[in-house]
N, C-alpha and C positions, 0 to 999 in steps of 0.2 A: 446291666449291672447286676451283680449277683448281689440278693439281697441278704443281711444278716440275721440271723437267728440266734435265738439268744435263749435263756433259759430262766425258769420263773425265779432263782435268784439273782439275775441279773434284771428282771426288769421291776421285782423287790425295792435295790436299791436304786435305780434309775429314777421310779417316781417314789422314794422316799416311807415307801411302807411294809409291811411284812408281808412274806410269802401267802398266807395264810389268807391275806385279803384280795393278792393277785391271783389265787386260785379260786376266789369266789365269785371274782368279777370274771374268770373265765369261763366258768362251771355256768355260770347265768347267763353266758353266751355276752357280756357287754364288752369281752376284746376276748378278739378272736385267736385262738391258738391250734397249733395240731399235736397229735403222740406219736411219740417214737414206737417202736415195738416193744419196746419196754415198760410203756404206759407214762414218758414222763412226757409232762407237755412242754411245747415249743412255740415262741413266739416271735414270728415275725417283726422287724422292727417298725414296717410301714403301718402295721396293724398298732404298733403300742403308739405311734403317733396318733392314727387315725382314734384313737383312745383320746388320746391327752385334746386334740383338735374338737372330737364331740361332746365329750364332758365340760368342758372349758377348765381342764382340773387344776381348781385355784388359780388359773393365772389371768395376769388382768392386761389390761392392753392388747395391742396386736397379737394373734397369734401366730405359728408357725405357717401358716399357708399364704399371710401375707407378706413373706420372703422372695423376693424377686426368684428366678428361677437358674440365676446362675448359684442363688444360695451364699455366693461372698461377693464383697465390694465395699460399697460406702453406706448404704441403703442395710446391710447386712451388720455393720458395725455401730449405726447409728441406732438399728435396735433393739444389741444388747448392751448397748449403753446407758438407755432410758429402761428398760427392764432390770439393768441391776443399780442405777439411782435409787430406783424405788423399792430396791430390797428384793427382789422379788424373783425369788430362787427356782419355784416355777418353771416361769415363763425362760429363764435364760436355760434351764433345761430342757425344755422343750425347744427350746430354737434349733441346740446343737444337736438334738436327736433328729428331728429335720433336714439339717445340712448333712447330719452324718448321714441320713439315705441318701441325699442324692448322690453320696459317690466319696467324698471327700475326707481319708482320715482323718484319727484327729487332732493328730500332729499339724497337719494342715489348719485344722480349724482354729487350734491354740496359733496359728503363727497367723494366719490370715483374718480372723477374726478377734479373735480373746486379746491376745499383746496391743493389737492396734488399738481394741477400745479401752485399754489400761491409758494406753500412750496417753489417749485424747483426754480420759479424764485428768491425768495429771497435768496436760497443759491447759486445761481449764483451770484444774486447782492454781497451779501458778499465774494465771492472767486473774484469781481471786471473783471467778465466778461461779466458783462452789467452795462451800465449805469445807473445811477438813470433819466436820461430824460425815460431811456429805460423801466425800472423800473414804473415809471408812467402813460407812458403809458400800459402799462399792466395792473394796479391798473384801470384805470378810462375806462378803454373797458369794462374789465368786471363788473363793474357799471352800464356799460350799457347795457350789456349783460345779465345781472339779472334783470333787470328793463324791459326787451325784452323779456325774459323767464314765465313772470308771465301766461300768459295760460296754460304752462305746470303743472303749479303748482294747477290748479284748477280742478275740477270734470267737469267730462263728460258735454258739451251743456250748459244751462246756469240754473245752479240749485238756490234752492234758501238756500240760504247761511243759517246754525244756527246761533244763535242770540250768541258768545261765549263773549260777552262784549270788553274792549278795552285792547291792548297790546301796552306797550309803551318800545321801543326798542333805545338802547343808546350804543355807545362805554364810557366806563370811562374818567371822565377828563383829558386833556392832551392825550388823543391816539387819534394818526391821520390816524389810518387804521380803518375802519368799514366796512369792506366788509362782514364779518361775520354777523355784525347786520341785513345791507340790504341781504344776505342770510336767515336769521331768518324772515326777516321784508316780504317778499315775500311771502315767506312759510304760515305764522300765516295770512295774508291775504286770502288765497286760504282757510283756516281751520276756515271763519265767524269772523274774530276776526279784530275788528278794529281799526287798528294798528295808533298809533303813533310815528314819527320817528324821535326824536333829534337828532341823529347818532351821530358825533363824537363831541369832546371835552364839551361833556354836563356839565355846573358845579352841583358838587354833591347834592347842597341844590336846584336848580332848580329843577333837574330830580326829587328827592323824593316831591317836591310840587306839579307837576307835577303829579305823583303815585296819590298822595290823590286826585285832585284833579277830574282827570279823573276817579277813583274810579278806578283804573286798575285792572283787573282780574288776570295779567297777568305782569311781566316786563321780559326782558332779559337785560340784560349786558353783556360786551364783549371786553375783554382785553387782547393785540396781545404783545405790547411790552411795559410793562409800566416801563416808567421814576423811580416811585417811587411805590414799593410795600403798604406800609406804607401809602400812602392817597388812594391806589386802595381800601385796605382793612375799609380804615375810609370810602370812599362811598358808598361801599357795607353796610356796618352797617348802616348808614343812611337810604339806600334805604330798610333794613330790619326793620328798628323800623316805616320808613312809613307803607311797610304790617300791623304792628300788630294795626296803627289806621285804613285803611284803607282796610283791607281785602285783598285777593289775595295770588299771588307766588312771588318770585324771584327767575329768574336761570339766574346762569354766566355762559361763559363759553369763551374759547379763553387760548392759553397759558400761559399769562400772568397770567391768573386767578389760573394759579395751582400750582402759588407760596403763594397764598395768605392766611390765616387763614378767613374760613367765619364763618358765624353765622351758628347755628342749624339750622336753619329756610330757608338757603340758599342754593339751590341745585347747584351741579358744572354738567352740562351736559359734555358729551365727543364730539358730533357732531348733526349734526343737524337730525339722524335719534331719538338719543336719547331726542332731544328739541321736535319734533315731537309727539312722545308717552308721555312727560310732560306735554306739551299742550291740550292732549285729556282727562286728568287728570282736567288740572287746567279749561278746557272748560264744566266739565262734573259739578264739585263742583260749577260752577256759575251756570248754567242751573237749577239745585238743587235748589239753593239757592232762584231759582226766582220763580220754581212753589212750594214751600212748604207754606204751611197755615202759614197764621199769627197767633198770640196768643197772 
């Protein structure tokens, strides 16, 4: 497995502090890095684990080495599930810096790990085995936990991004879970695309002035438990009759969404490996778009 490499802004925000402190702890030899010829340093991502693993940095519980070795399953889900009960931003960062070595994007790890332990906490909350304080708190760690996550999500060191125009990523009106969007919205970052994020309760003629205005390459939408089918379906056509002025995709995607009637024109993805490979799609037809001769 070719390992990644990353750069002291990238493992900055990884474990949550400034450059400044990740270069001291390297300079003091306590995570190890190497330099380019140009004198910038570089750091292995096994190395910033074997960091987070020795220090025990802030996190509590299990750590990343007591991850079975296939790194996903039930054992794998079960816990970042008890690490973001307990708030604990940490440690659920550290898990997926772990998994991310052995091998597994992170698209993967959102769809094999992250969704599933959303699932389980919400069918908890519904069988009324945790609280909605409890509940919330789970909701807004891994907020932050995603937000923590974005070097895993990018290419090796610090490349220089393609130009894939802008992606404007929104929960439907009225939904107050967007974890999926900012899932998305992470992801299409790392892949050039410069993301705009109204996240949740977007109203419908906003977001689509919006589309046109940013010329969007690109939109996701993303509906977990909607109120009303019936206006998910009237925004989504909105935001479909903006594409046909404004050029681009639209993809939904989220449960919600698979109750809905869409347009032709509107793809339903199933997870974010599948948003991934639409995106390289909808990256590929703008890139086109920009080097073709005029006439």
């Amino acid at each position: 497995m070719q390992t990644d490499v990353l750069s002291t802004r990238q493992v900055a925000q990884l474990l949550g502090v400034g450059e400044a402190t990740v270069k001291r702890w390297a300079d003091a030899g306590e995570i190890d890095c190497f330099r380019t010829p140009g004198g910038h340093r570089k750091f292995r991502l096994r190395d910033v684990t074997a960091f987070v693993h020795k220090r025990r940095y802030q996190a509590s519980g299990p750590l990343p080495s007591s991850l079975p070795e296939a790194a996903r399953g039930p054992a794998a889900i079960a816990h970042l599930q008890k690490s973001a009960l307990a708030g604990d931003i940490d440690a659920c960062v550290a898990q997926l810096a772990a998994m991310r070595l052995r091998g597994p994007a992170l698209e993967e790890l959102f769809d094999d790990v992250v969704s599933p332990a959303l699932f389980a906490i919400g069918a908890r909350w519904e069988k009324g085995e945790i609280s909605v304080a409890e509940e919330h708190v789970v909701s807004q760690t891994l907020i932050d936990v995603i937000a923590r996550a974005q070097p895993l999500a990018e290419p090796p060191g610090e490349p220089v991004r393609p130009d894939r125009g802008v992606a404007v990523i929104a929960a439907v009106a009225g939904e107050l879970h967007d974890i999926g969007a900012r899932m998305a919205g992470c992801l299409l970052r790392a892949r050039g695309f410069e993301v705009l994020a109204p996240l949740a309760q977007t109203p419908a003629r906003d977001l689509a002035e919006l589309m046109q205005r940013s010329r969007a390459a690109l939109t996701v939408i993303t509906s977990t438990m909607p109120a009303d089918t019936a206006a998910v379906a009237e925004q989504v056509a909105l935001c479909a009759s903006a594409v046909r002025h404004a050029g681009g995709r639209v993809l939904v995607g989220g449960d919600g969404m698979r109750k809905v009637k869409l347009p032709a024109e509107v793809k339903l993805v199933a997870n974010m490996r599948e948003l991934m490979a639409e995106s390289e799609t909808a990256g590929r037809k703008r890139g086109a778009a920009r080097t073709s001769p005029r006439t």
